[in-house]
Kinemage of the C-alpha trace (Angstrom):
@kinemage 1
@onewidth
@group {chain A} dominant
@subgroup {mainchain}
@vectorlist {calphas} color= white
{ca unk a 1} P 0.000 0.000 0.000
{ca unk a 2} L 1.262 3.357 -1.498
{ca unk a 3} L 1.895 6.322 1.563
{ca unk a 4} L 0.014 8.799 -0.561
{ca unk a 5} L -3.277 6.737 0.244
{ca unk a 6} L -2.031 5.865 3.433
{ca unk a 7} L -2.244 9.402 4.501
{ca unk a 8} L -3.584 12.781 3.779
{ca unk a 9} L -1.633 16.302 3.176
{ca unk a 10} L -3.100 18.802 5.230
{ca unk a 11} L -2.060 22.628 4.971
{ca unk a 12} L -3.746 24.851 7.625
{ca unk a 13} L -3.307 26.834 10.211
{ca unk a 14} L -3.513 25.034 13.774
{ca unk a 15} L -6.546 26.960 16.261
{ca unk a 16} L -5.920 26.048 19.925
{ca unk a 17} L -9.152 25.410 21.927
{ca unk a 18} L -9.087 26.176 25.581
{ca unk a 19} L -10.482 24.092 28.424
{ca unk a 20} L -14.299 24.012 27.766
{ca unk a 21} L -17.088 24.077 29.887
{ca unk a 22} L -18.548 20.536 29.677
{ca unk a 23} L -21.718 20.213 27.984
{ca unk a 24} L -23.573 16.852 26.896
{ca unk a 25} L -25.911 15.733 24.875
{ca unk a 26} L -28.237 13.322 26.252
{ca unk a 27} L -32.212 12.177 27.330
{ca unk a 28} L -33.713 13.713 30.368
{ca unk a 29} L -33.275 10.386 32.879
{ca unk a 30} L -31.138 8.110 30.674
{ca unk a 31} L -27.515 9.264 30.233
{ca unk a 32} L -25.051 11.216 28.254
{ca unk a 33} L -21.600 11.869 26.853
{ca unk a 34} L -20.205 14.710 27.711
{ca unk a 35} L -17.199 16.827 26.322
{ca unk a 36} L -14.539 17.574 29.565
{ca unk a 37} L -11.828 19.328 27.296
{ca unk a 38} L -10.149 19.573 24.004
{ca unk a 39} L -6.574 19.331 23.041
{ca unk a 40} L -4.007 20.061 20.635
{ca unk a 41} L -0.621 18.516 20.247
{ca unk a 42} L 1.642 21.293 20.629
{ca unk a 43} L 2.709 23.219 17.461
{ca unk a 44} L 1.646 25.006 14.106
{ca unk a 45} L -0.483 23.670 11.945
{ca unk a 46} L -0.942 20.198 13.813
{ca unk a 47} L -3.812 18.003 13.473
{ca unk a 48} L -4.123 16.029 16.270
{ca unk a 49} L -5.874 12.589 15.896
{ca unk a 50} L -6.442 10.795 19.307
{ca unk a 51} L -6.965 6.927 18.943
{ca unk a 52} L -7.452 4.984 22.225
{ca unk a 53} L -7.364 5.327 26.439
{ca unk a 54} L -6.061 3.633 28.978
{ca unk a 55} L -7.777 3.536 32.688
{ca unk a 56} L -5.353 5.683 33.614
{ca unk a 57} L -6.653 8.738 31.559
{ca unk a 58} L -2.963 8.353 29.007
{ca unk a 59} L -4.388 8.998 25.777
{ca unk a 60} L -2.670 7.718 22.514
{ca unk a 61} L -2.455 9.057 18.816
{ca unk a 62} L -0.833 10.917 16.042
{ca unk a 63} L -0.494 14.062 15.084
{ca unk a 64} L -0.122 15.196 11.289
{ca unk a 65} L 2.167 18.331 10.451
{ca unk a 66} L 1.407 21.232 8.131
{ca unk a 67} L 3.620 19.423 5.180
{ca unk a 68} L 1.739 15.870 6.035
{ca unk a 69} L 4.361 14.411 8.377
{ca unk a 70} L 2.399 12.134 10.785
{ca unk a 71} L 4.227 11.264 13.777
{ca unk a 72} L 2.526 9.367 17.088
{ca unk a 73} L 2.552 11.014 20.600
{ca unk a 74} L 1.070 10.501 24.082
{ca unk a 75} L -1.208 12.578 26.163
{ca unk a 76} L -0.681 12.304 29.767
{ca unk a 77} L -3.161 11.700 32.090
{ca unk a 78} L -1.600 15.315 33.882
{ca unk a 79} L -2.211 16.787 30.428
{ca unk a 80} L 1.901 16.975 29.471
{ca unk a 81} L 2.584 15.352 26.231
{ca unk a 82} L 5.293 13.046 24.853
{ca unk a 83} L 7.629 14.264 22.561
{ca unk a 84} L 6.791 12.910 18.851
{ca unk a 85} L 6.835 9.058 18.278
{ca unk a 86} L 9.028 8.443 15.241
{ca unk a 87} L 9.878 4.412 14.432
{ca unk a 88} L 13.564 4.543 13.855
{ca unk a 89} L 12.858 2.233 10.334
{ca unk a 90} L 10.262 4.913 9.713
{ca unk a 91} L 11.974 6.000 6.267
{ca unk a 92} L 9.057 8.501 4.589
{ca unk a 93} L 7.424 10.544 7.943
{ca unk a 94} L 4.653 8.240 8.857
{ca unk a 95} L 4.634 6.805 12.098
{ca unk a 96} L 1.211 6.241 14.274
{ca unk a 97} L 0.491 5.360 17.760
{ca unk a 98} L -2.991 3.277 17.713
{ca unk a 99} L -3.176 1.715 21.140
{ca unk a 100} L -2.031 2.180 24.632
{ca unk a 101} L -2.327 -0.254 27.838
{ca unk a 102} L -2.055 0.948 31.098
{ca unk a 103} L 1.573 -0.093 31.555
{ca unk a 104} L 2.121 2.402 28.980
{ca unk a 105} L 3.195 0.001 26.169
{ca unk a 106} L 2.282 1.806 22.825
{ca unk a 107} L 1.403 0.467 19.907
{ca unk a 108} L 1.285 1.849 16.165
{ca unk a 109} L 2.606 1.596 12.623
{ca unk a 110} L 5.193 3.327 10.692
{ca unk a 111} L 5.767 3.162 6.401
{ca unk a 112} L 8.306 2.454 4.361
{ca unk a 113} L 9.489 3.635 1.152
{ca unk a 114} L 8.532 -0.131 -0.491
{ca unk a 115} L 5.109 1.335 0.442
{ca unk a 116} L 4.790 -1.189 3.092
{ca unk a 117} L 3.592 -0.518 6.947
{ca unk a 118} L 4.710 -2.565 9.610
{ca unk a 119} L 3.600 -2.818 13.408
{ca unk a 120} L 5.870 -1.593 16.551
{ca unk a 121} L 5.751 -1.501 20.417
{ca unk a 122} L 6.742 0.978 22.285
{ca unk a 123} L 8.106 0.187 25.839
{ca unk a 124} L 10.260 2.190 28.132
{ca unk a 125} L 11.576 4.111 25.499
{ca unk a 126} L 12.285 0.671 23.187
{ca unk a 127} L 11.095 -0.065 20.277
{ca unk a 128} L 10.277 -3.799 18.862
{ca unk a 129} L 9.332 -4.193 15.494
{ca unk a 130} L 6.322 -6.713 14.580
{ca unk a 131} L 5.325 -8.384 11.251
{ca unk a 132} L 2.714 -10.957 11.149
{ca unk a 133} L 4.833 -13.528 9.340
{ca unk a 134} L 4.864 -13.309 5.680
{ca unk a 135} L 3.053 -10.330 5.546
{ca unk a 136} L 4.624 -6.992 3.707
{ca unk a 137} L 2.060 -4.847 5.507
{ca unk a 138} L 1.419 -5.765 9.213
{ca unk a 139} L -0.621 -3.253 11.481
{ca unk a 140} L -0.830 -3.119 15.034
{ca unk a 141} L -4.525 -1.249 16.207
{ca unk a 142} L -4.804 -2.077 19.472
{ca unk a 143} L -3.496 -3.542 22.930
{ca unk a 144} L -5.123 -4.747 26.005
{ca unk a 145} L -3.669 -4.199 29.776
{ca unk a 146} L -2.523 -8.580 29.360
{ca unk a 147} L -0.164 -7.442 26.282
{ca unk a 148} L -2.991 -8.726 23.648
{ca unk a 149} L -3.150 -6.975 20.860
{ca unk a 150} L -5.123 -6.245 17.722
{ca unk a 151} L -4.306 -5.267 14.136
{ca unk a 152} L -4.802 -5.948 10.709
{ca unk a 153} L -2.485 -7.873 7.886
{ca unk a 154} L -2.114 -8.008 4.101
{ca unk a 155} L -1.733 -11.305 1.850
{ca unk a 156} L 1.926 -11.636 -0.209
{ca unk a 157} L 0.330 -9.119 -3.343
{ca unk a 158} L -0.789 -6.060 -0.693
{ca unk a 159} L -4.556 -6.716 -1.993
{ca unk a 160} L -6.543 -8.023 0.997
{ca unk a 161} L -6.230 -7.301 4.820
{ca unk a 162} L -7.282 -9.656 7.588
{ca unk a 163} L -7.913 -9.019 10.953
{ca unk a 164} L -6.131 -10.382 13.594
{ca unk a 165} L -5.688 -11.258 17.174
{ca unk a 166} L -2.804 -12.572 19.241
{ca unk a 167} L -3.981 -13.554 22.703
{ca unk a 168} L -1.265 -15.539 24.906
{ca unk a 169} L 0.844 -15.360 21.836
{ca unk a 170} L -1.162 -17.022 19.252
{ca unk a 171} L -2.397 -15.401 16.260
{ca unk a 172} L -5.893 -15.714 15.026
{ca unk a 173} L -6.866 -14.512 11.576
{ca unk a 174} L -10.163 -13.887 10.437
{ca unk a 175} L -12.376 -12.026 8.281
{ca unk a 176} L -16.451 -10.970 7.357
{ca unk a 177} L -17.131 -13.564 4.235
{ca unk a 178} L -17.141 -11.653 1.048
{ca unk a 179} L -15.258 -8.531 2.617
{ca unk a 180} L -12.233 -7.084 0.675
{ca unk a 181} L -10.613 -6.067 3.683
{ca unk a 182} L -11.216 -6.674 7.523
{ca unk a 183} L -9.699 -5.069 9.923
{ca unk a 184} L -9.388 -5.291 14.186
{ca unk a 185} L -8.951 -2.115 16.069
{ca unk a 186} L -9.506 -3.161 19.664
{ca unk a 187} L -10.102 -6.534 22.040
{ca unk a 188} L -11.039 -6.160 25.752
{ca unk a 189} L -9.635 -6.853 28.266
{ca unk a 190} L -11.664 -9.855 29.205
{ca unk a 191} L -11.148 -11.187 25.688
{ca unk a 192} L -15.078 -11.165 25.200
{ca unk a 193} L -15.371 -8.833 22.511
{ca unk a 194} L -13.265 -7.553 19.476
{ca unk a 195} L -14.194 -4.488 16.952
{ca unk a 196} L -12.981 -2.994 13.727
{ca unk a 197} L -14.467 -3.010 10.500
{ca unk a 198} L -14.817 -4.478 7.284
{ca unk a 199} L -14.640 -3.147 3.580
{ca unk a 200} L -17.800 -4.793 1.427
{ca unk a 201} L -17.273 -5.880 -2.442
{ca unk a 202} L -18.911 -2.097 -3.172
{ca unk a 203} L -16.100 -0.124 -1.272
{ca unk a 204} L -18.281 0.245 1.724
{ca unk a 205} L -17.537 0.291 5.451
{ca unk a 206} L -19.321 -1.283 7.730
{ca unk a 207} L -18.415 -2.221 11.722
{ca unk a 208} L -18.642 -5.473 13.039
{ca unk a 209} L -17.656 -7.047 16.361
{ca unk a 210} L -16.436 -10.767 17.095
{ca unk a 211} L -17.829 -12.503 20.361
{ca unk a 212} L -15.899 -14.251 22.619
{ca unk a 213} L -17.117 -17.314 20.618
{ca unk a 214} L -15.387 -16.313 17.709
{ca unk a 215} L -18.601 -15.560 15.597
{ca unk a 216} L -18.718 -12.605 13.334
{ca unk a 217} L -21.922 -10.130 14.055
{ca unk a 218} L -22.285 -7.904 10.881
{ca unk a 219} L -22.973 -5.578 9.519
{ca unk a 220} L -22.585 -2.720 12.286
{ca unk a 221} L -24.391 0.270 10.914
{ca unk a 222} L -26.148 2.873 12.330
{ca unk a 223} L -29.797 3.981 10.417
{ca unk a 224} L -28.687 6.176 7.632
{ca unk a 225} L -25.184 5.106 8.047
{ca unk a 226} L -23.007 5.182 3.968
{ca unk a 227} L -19.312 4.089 6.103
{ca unk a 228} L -19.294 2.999 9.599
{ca unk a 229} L -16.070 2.144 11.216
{ca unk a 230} L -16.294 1.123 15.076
{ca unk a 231} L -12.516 2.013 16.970
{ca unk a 232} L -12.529 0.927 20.616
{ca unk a 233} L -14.330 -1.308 23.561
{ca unk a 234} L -13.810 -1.093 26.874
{ca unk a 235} L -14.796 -3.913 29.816
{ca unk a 236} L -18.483 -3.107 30.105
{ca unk a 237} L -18.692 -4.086 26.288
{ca unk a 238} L -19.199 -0.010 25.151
{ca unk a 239} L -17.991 0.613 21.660
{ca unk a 240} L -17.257 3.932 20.025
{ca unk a 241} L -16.606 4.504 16.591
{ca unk a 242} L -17.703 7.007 13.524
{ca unk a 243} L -20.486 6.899 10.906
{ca unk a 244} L -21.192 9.308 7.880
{ca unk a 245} L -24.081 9.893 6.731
{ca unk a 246} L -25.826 10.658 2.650
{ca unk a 247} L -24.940 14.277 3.111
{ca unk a 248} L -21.348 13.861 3.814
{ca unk a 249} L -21.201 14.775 7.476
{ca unk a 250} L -19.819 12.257 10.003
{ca unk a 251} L -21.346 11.389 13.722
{ca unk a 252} L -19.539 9.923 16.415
{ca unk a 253} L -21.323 6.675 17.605
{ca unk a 254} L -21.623 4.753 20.760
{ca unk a 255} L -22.676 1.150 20.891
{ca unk a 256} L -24.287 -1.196 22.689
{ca unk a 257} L -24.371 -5.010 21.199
{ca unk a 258} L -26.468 -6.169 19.863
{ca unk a 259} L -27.224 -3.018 17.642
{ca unk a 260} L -28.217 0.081 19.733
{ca unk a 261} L -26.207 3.286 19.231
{ca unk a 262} L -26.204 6.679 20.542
{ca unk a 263} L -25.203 9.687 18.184
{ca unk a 264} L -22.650 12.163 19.276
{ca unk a 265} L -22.111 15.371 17.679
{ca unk a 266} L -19.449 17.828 18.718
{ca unk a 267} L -21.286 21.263 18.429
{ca unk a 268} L -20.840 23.389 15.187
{ca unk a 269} L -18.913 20.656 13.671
{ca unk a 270} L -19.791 18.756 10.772
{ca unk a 271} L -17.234 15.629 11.759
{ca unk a 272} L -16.898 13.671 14.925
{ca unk a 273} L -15.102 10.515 15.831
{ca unk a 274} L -14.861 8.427 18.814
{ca unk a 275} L -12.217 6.398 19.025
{ca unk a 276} L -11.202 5.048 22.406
{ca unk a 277} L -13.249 4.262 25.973
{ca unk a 278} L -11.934 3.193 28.872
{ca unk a 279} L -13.517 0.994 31.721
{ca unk a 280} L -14.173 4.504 33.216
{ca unk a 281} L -16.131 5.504 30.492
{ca unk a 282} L -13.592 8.144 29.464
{ca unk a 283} L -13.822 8.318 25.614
{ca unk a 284} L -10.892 10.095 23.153
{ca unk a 285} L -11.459 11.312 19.999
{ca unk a 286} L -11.669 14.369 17.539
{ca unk a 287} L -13.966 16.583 15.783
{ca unk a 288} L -12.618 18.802 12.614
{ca unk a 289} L -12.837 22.343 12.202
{ca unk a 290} L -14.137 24.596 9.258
{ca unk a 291} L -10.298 24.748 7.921
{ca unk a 292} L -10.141 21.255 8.353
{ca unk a 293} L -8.097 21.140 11.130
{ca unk a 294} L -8.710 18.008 13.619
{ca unk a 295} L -8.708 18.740 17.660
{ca unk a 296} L -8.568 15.854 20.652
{ca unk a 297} L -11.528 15.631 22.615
{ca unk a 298} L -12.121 14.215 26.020
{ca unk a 299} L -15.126 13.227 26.803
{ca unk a 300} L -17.505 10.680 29.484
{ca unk a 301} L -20.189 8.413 29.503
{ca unk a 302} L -22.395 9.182 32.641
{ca unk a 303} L -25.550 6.759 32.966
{ca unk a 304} L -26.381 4.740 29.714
{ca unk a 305} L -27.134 7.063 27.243
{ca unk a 306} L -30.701 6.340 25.080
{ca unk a 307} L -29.671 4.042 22.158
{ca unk a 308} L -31.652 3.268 18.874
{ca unk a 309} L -31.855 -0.038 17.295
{ca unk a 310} L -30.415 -0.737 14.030
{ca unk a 311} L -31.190 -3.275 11.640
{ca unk a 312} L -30.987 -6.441 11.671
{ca unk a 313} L -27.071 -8.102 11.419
{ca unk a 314} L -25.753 -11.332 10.093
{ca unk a 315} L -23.642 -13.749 11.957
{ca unk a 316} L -20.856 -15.950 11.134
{ca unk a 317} L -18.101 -18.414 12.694
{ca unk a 318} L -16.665 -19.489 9.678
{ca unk a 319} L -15.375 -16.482 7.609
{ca unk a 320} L -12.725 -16.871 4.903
{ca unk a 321} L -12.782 -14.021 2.684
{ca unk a 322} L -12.564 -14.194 -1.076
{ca unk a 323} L -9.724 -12.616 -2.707
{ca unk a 324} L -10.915 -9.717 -4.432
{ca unk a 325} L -9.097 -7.026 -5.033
{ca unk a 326} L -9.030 -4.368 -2.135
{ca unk a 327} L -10.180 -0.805 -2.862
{ca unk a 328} L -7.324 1.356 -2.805
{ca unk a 329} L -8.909 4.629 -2.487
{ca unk a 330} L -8.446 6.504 0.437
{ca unk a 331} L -12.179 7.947 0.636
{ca unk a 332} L -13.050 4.268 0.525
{ca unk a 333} L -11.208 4.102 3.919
{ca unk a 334} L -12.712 7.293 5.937
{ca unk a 335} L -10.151 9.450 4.282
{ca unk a 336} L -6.744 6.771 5.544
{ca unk a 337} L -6.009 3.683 5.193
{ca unk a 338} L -6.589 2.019 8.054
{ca unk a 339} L -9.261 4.225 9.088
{ca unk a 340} L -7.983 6.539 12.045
């Protein structure tokens, strides 16, 4: 997979947004998420993409530089930030933190000039590479506080991706039946539930999650929903993620299995993405300014917030995935590929 699809060049001018007054959006006796702050990684011209949470409020993600440089970084629970992430095999400026635990141990991609990605962890200020074996594009989405992790992986050509987990050291592949590409952002840490999402043989997105069974629930889409791509769990089974809509604006989502969701909009904006909770029901995420500038949120869940069901899904425990080619655009991916 090529960088320029892997990422976006954005040229604008960074606006920092001061602690806010939390506000919510929510049902009179049911529950709400509500915004505690935003945040900018420090810098001109930044956008700043937050990806997932740990339980101790440490918030993991990348930030992309006014001439498309996209380097990872960490939030701090005190609000101080780590200086940027950069892979040391990172040869063309794209490196990405994707998940965090609570011992800290980061995880994330970085590119290649081949046009390759491969997966990293970040401990103690060491980095070890990881490559699902015999994969040219391996990445690493997400970690859980036992050192399980999530990701994604492409076969020998670079034309499908299949979802992954390694739990106790053994990977498990797996993918939606039909799906061009399937992809894992996040397992629990109980094991019970995995989420990402899958690409259909139209280009679409769609969520899914995988049950501690190992059966496939699909599609995840909330009503009205063109691309849905669900990011992160947390204990209590909560799922966050990102929908867009006919009319080109995109809604943060919260999600309940089997298919109830709850819409969040960050005010005045016309895109929002969750894409982390913790077992606190902290959430991280972004919305996007009129210059197209992205800014971290921090927000909670408080109560259950009112949910509306979906359609029905399909289910599967057997899923091999026919190899069609994948869709290389990066609109087909939310705008990256993988979807961040």
């Amino acid at each position: 997979m090529k960088p320029k699809y892997i990422f976006n060049i954005i040229l604008a001018v960074l606006f920092v947004f001061p602690l806010m007054g939390t506000f919510a959006q929510q049902a009179a006796t049911s529950g709400s998420i509500e915004v505690i702050t935003t945040f900018d990684y420090p810098g001109t011209g930044n956008s700043t993409l937050p990806q997932k949470i740990n339980s101790r409020g440490d918030i993991v993600g990348e930030y992309i530089d006014s001439l498309g440089v996209a380097r990872g970084f960490v939030r701090f629970s005190d609000g101080s930030f780590s200086a940027p992430i950069v892979d040391p095999n990172d040869t063309v400026g794209f490196t990405e933190g994707r998940g965090i635990n609570n011992l800290r141990t980061v995880v994330g991609d970085y590119a290649t000039s081949d046009g390759n990605q491969h997966g990293f962890f970040l401990s103690g200020g060491t980095f070890t590479e990881y490559d699902v074996p015999g994969a040219p594009t391996t990445d690493v989405l997400g970690i859980n506080d036992g050192a399980d992790f999530a990701g994604a992986f492409s076969n020998s050509d670079n034309t499908i991706l299949y979802a992954f987990v390694s739990v106790g050291g053994t990977i498990t592949s797996f993918s939606v039946p039909a799906a061009t590409g399937t992809l894992a952002y996040q397992l629990n840490n109980s094991e019970q539930l995995v989420v990402g999402y899958y690409i259909d043989g139209s280009g679409i997105l769609h969520g899914y999650y995988r049950d501690a069974n190992g059966a496939l629930h699909f599609p995840i889409d909330p009503p009205g929903s063109v691309s849905t791509v669900l990011f992160g769990d947390n204990d209590r089974n909560w799922v966050v993620g990102r929908y867009a809509d006919a009319s080109g604006a995109t809604h943060g989502v919260f999600f309940t299995a089997p298919n109830n969701f709850f819409i969040f909009d960050y005010p005045g904006s016309s895109f929002t993405s969750l894409n982390g909770i913790n077992d606190q029901g902290f959430i991280c995420g972004r919305f996007v300014d009129a210059s197209g500038i992205g800014h971290g949120i921090i927000a909670r869940v408080t109560g259950t917030p009112p949910t509306n069901a979906a359609g029905p899904e399909m289910k599967a425990n057997n899923s091999p995935s026919l190899v069609t080619p994948l869709n290389p655009s990066p609109s087909a991916w939310g705008g990256a590929m993988p979807a961040r």
